[in-house]
C-alpha positions as CSV (number, residue, x, y, z in Angstrom):
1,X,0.0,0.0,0.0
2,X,2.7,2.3,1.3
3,X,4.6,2.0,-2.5
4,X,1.3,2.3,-4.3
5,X,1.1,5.8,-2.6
6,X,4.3,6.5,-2.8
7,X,4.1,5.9,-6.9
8,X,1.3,8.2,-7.2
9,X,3.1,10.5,-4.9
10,X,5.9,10.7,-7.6
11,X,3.9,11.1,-10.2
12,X,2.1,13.8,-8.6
13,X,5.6,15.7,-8.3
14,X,6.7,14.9,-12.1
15,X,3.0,16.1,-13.4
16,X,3.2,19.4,-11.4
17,X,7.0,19.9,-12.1
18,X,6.6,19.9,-15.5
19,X,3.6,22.0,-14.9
20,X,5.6,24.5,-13.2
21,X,8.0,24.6,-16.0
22,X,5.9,24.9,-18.8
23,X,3.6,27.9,-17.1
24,X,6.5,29.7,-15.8
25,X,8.7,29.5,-18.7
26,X,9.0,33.1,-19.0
27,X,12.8,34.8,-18.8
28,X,13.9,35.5,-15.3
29,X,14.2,39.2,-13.8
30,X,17.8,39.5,-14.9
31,X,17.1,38.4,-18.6
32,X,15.3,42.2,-19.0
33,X,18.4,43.4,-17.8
34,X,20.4,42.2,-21.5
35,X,17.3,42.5,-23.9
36,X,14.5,44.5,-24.8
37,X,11.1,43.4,-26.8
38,X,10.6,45.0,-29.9
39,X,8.4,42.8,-31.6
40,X,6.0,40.0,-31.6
41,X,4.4,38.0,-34.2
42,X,1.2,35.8,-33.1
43,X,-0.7,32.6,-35.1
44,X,-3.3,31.7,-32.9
45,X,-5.6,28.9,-33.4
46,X,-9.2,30.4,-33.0
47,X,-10.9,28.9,-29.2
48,X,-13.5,26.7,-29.2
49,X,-16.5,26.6,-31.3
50,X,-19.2,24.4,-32.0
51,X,-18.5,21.1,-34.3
52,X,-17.8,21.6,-38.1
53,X,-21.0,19.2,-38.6
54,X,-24.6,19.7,-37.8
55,X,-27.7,18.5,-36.5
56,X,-28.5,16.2,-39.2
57,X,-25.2,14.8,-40.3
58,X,-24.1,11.5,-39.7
59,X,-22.4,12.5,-36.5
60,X,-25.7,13.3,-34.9
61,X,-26.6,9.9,-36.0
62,X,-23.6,7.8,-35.0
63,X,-24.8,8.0,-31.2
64,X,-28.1,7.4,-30.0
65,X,-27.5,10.7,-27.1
66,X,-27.9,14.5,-27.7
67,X,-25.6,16.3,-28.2
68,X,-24.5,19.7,-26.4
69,X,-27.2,22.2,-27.0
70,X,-24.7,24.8,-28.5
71,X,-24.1,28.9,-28.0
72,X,-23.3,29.2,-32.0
73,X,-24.0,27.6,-35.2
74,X,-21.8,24.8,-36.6
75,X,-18.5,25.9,-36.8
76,X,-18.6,29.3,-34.8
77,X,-17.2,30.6,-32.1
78,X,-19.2,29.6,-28.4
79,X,-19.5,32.0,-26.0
80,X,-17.0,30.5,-23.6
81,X,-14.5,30.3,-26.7
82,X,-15.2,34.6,-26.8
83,X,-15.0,34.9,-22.7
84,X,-11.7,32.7,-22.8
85,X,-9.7,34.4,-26.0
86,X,-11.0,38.0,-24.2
87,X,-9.0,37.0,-21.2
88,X,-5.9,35.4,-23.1
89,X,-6.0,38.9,-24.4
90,X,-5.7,40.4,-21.0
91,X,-2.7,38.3,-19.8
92,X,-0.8,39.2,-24.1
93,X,-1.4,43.5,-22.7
94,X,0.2,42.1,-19.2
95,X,2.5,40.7,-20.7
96,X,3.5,43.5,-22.8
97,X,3.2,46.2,-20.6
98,X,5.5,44.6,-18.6
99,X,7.7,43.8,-21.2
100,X,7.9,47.3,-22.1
101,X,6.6,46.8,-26.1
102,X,3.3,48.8,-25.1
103,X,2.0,50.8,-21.7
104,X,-1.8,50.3,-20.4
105,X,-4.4,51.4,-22.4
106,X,-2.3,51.4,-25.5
107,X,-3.4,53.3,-28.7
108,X,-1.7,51.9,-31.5
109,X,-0.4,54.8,-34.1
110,X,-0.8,53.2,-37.6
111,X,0.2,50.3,-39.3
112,X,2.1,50.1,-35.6
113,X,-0.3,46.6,-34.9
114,X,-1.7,44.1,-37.3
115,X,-5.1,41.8,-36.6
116,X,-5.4,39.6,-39.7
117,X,-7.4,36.3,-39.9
118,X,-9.4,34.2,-42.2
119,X,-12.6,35.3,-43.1
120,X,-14.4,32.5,-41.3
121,X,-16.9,33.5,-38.3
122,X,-14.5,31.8,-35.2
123,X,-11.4,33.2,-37.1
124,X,-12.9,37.0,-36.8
125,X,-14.8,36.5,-33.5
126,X,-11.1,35.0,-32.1
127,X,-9.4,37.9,-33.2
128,X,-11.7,40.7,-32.4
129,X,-12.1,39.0,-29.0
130,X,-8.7,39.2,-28.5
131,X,-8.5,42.4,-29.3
132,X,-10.9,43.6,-27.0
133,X,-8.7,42.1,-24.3
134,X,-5.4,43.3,-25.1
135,X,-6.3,46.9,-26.7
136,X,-9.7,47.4,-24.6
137,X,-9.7,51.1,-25.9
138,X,-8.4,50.9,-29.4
139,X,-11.3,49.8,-30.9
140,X,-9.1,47.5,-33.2
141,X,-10.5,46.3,-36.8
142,X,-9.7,43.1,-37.8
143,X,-8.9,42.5,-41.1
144,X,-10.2,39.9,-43.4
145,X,-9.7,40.1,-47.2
146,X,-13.2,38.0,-48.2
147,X,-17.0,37.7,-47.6
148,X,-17.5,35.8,-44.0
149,X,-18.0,32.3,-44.5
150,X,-14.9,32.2,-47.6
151,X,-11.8,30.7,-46.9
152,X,-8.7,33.2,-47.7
153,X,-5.9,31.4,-49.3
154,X,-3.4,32.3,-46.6
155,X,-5.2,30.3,-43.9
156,X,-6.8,27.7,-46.4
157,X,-4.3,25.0,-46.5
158,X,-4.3,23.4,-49.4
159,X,-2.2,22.2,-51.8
160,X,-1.4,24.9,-54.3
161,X,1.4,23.0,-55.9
162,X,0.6,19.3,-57.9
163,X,2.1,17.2,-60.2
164,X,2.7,13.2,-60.5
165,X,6.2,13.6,-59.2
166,X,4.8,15.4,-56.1
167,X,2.1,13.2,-54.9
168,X,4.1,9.9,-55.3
169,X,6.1,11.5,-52.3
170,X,3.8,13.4,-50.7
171,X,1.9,9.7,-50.5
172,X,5.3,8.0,-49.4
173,X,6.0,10.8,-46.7
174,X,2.5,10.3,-45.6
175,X,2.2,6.8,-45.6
176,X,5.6,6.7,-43.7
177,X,3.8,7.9,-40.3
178,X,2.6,4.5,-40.3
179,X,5.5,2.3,-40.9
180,X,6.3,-0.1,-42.4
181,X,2.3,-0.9,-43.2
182,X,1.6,2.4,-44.3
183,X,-1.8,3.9,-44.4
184,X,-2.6,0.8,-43.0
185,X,-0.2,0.5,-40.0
186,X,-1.2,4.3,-39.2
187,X,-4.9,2.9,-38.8
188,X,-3.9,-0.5,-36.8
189,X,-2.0,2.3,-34.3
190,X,-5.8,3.8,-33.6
191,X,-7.6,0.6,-33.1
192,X,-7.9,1.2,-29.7
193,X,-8.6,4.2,-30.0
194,X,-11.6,3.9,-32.4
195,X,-12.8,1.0,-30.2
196,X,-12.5,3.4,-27.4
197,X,-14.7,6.2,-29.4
198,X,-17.4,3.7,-30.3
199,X,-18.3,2.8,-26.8
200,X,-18.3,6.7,-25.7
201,X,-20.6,7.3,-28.6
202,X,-22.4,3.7,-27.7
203,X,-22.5,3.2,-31.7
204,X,-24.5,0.2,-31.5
205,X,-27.5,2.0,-29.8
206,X,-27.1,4.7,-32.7
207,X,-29.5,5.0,-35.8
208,X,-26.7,4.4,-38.4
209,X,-25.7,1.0,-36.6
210,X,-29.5,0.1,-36.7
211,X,-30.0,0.8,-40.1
212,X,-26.9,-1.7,-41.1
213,X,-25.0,1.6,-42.9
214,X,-22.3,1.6,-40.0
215,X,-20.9,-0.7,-38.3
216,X,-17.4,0.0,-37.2
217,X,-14.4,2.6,-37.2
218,X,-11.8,-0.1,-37.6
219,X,-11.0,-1.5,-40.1
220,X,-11.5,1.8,-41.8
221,X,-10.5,1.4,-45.8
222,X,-8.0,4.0,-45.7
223,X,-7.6,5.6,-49.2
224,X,-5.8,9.0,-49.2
225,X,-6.9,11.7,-51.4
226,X,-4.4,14.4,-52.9
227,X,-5.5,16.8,-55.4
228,X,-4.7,19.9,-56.4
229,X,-6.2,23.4,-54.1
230,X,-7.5,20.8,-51.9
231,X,-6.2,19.6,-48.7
232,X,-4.8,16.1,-48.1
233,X,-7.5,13.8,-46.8
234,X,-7.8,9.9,-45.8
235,X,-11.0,8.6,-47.0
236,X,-13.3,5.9,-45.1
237,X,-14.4,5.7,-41.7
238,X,-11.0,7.6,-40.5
239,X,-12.4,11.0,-41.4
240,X,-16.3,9.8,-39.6
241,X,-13.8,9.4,-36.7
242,X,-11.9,12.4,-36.5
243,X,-15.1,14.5,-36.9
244,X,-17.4,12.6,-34.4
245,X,-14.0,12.7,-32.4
246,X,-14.0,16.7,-32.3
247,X,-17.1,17.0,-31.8
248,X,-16.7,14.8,-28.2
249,X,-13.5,17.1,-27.4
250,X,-15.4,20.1,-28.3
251,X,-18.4,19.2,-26.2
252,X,-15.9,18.0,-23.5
253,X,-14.5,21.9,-23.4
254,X,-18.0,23.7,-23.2
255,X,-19.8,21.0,-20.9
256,X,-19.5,21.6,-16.9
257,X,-20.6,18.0,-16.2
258,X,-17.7,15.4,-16.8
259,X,-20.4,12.6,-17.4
260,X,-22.6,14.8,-19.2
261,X,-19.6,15.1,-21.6
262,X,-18.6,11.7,-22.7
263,X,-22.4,10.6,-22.7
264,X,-23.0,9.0,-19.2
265,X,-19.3,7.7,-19.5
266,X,-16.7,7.9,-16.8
267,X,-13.8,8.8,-18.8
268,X,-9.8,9.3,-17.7
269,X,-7.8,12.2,-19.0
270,X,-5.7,9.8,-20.7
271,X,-9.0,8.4,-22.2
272,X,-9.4,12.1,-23.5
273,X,-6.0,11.7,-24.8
274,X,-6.6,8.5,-27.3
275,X,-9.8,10.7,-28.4
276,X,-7.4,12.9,-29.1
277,X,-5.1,10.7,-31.0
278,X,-7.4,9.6,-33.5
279,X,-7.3,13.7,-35.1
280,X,-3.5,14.7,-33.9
281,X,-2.3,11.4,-35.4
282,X,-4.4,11.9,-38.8
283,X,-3.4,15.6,-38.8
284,X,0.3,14.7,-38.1
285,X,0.4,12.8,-41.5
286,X,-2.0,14.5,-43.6
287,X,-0.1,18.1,-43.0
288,X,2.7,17.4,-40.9
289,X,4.7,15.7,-43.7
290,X,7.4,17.9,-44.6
291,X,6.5,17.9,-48.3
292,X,3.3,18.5,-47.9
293,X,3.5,21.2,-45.0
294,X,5.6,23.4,-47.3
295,X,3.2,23.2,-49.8
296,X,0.4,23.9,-47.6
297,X,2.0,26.6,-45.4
298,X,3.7,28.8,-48.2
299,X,1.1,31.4,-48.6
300,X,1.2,31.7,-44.7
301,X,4.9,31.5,-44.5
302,X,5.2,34.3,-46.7
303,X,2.9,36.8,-44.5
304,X,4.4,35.5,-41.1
305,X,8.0,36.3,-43.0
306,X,7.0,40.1,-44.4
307,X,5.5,40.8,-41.0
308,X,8.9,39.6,-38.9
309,X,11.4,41.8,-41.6
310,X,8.4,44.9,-41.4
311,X,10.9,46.9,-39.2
312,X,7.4,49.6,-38.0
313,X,5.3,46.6,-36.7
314,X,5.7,46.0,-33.2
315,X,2.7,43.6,-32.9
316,X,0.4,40.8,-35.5
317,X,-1.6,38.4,-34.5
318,X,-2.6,35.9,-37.5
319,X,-6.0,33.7,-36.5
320,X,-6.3,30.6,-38.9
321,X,-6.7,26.9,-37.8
322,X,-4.9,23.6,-36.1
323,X,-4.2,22.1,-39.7
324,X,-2.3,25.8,-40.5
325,X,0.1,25.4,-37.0
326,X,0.4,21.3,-38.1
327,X,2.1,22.7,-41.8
328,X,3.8,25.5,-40.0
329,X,6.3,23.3,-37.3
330,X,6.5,21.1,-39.9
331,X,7.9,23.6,-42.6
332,X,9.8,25.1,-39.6
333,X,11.5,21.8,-38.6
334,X,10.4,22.9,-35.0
335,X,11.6,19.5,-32.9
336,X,8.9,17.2,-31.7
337,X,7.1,18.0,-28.5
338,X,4.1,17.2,-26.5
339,X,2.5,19.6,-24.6
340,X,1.6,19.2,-21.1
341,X,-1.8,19.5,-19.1
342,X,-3.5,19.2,-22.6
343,X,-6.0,16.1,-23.9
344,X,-4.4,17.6,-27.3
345,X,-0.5,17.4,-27.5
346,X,0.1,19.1,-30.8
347,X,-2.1,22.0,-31.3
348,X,-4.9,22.8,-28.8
349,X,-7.7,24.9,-29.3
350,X,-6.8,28.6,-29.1
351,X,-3.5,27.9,-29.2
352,X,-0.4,30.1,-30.4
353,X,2.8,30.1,-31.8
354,X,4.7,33.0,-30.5
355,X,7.4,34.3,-32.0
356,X,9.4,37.5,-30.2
357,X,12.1,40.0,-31.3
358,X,14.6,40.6,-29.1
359,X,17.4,43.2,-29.0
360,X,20.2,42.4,-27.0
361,X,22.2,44.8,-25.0
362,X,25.4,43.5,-27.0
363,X,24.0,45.0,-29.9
364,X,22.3,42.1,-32.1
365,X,18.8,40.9,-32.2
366,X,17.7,37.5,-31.1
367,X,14.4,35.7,-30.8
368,X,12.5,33.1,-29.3
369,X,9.8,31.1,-30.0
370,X,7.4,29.3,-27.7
371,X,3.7,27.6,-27.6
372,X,1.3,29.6,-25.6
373,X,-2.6,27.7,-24.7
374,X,-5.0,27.1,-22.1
375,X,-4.3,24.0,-20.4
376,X,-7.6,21.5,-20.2
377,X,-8.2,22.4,-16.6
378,X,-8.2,26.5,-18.2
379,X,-10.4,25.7,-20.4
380,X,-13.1,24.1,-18.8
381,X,-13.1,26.1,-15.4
382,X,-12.5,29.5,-17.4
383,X,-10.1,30.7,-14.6
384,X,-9.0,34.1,-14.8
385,X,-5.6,35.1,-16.1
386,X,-3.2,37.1,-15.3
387,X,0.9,37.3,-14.6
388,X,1.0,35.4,-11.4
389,X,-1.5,33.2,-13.1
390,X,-0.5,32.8,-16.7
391,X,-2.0,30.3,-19.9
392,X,0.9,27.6,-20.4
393,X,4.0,28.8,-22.2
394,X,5.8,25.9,-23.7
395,X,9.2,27.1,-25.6
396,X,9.7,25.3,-29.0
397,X,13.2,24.5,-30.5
398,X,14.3,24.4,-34.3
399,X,16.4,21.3,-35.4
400,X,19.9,22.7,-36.2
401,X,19.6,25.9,-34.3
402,X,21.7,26.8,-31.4
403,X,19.9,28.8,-28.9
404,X,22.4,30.8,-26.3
405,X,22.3,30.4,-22.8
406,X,19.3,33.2,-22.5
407,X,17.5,30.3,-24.7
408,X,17.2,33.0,-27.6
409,X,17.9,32.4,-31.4
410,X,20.0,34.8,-33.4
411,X,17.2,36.4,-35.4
412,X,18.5,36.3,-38.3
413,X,19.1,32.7,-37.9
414,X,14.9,32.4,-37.7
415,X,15.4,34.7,-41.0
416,X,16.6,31.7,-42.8
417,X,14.9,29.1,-41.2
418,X,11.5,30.7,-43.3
419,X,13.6,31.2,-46.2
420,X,14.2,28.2,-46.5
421,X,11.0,26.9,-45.7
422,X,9.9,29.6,-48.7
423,X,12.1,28.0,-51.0
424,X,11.5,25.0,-50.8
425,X,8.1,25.5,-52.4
426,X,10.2,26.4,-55.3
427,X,12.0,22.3,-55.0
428,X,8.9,20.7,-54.8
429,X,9.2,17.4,-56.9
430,X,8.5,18.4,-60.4
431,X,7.9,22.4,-59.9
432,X,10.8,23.5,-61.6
433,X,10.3,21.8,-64.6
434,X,7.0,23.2,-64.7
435,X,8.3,26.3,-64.0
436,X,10.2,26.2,-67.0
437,X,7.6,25.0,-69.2
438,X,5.1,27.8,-68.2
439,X,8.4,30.3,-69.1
């Protein structure tokens, strides 16, 4: 008995350690005596919304239970997802009042602050509440190039660039997440997983399994699907999955009541984690391959690079989707990590990739670069924010990059990292020699 406790004693200490270190990951007091902000770049994730599909899609009918009784319309921003981005908001003016970038109650002179996002509803709300929360008097306007409800090509991913010679590797690359069995040893990873899903949705109770037109996630077919201006997609009973999975995790997020959540089902956090799986694996593949993600991410790449070299910009913030932050560590080569306190490892909702200017009292610039989110406990409670209580920072790395012992990059060494990532949209398999044909 007395090592049993003892066990979950130590594990206890490891969880909250690593807790410690990912929330308080900010520099020491000394660091602001060698370097001052000048600039920060934001892509957030917007927070949480209701599920992509409605109330007569297949999801509703893959589970005999209702479903939260939503704030929004499919695919918008809830009401919780405004309150919580409002507040993350408050802690980024905190933050950068105390950083010394901006004072309280900052009024932005022009073209000093940027606020661009896609022109999708939970893009703009995540944005504008954000706004509110950071410049409470500037009235900010967020910019959006298209109608609401079109997707602008900078936040669409999708694959711009085709050609034969590109999507035999893009397939390879993809197929290689699952080893040596491919698309199929990918799946056979999930099998738990999906079996795990099925009974929280208690699919056999559920219309579709009724009617004979569904039986099972696994085995699920898995065809992949790469066109061109389209986004990478496995076919089959995967994608039913990942959908029906969001919209658990989704409901999980904006429902008080733990059973209430998973449907009457007593569910672990690591039982939220394999939900979890089933889309950060998928996603992993589908726009994490480094092929594909510089394909996917170019037209974002491009933006986030103009904004870091515009020298009068002290602050963006760039609001697209998971699948955009997926292609853009990928692109990066940001090493792999898995983020703590979070049922999603890779990219949870609201997310952001952070990316800061420093200038260093030795006279070069240097940046850093870290993961900024609401861990699962955050999200749910909706638990205020402020310096003493901050979001979770978790600081990325890039493969090949030596950071100094402040943990900072030399900037222009983040340069080239997106340079690169920008031209190598230019080596895709095949481009050039269509390049030189359309010439």
């Amino acid at each position: 008995m007395f090592k049993k406790l003892l066990a979950v004693l130590c594990l206890v200490m490891v969880t909250l350690s690593t807790s410690v270190q990912a929330a308080q990951s900010e520099h020491p007091a000394e660091f602001y005596q060698r370097y001052q902000l000048q600039k920060m770049l934001v892509f957030s994730r917007h927070n949480i919304r209701a599920p992509l599909t409605g109330k007569d899609s297949y999801t509703a009918k893959i589970t005999p239970h209702e479903w939260f009784a939503w704030s929004s319309d499919s695919g918008e921003l809830s009401l919780r997802g405004g309150q919580l981005e409002t507040m993350v908001g408050q802690y980024f003016r905190k933050r950068l009042v105390r950083d010394g970038l901006i004072t309280e109650n900052y009024l932005p002179k022009e073209g000093e602050m940027r606020f661009y996002s896609n022109s999708l509803q939970r893009t703009i709300a995540t944005a504008q509440y954000f706004s509110s929360g950071m410049l409470p008097v500037a009235n900010v306007r967020v910019e959006h190039k298209l109608a609401v409800g079109k997707k602008d090509q900078v936040f669409n991913y999708i694959q711009t660039y085709m050609s034969d010679a590109y999507r035999a590797e893009a397939a390879r690359e993809i197929a290689a997440f699952g080893g040596s069995k491919g698309l199929d040893g990918l799946e056979e990873g999930l099998k738990d997983n999906y079996k795990l899903l099925e009974e929280v949705l208690d699919v056999k109770q559920s219309p579709l399994y009724k009617k004979g037109t569904f039986q099972h996630f696994y085995p699920v077919g898995a065809k992949l699907q790469l066109e061109q201006n389209k986004a990478p997609l496995v076919l089959g009973t995967a994608n039913m999955a990942i959908l029906a999975g969001d919209s658990l995790i989704m409901q999980y997020y904006e429902e008080p009541d733990d059973l209430k959540a998973a449907f009457n089902h007593k569910l672990t956090t690591q039982d939220w984690e394999k939900i979890g799986q089933i889309l950060e694996n998928h996603y992993a593949a589908l726009f994490g391959a480094p092929i594909v993600a510089v394909n996917l991410a170019h037209p974002l790449l491009q933006v986030m690079s103009q904004e870091l070299a515009l020298d009068s910009r002290k602050f963006t913030l760039l609001c697209g989707h998971d699948l955009n932050l997926f292609s853009l560590v990928s692109a990066l080569e940001v090493a792999p990590y898995q983020l703590p306190q979070s049922i999603l490892k890779k990219a949870p909702i609201g997310v952001k990739l952070v990316i800061e200017k420093w200038a260093g009292k030795d006279g070069q610039e240097y940046a850093s670069l870290s993961l900024v989110y609401l861990n699962t406990q955050q999200l749910r409670s909706r638990s205020m924010l402020d310096l003493d209580h901050p979001p979770m920072i978790y600081p990325l790395s890039l493969n090949g990059l030596t950071k100094n012992g402040d943990g900072l990059y030399r900037f222009s060494d983040v340069q080239q990292r997106f340079a690169k990532a920008l031209a190598a949209y230019d080596q895709l398999p095949g481009r050039q020699a269509d390049l030189a044909k359309a010439a």
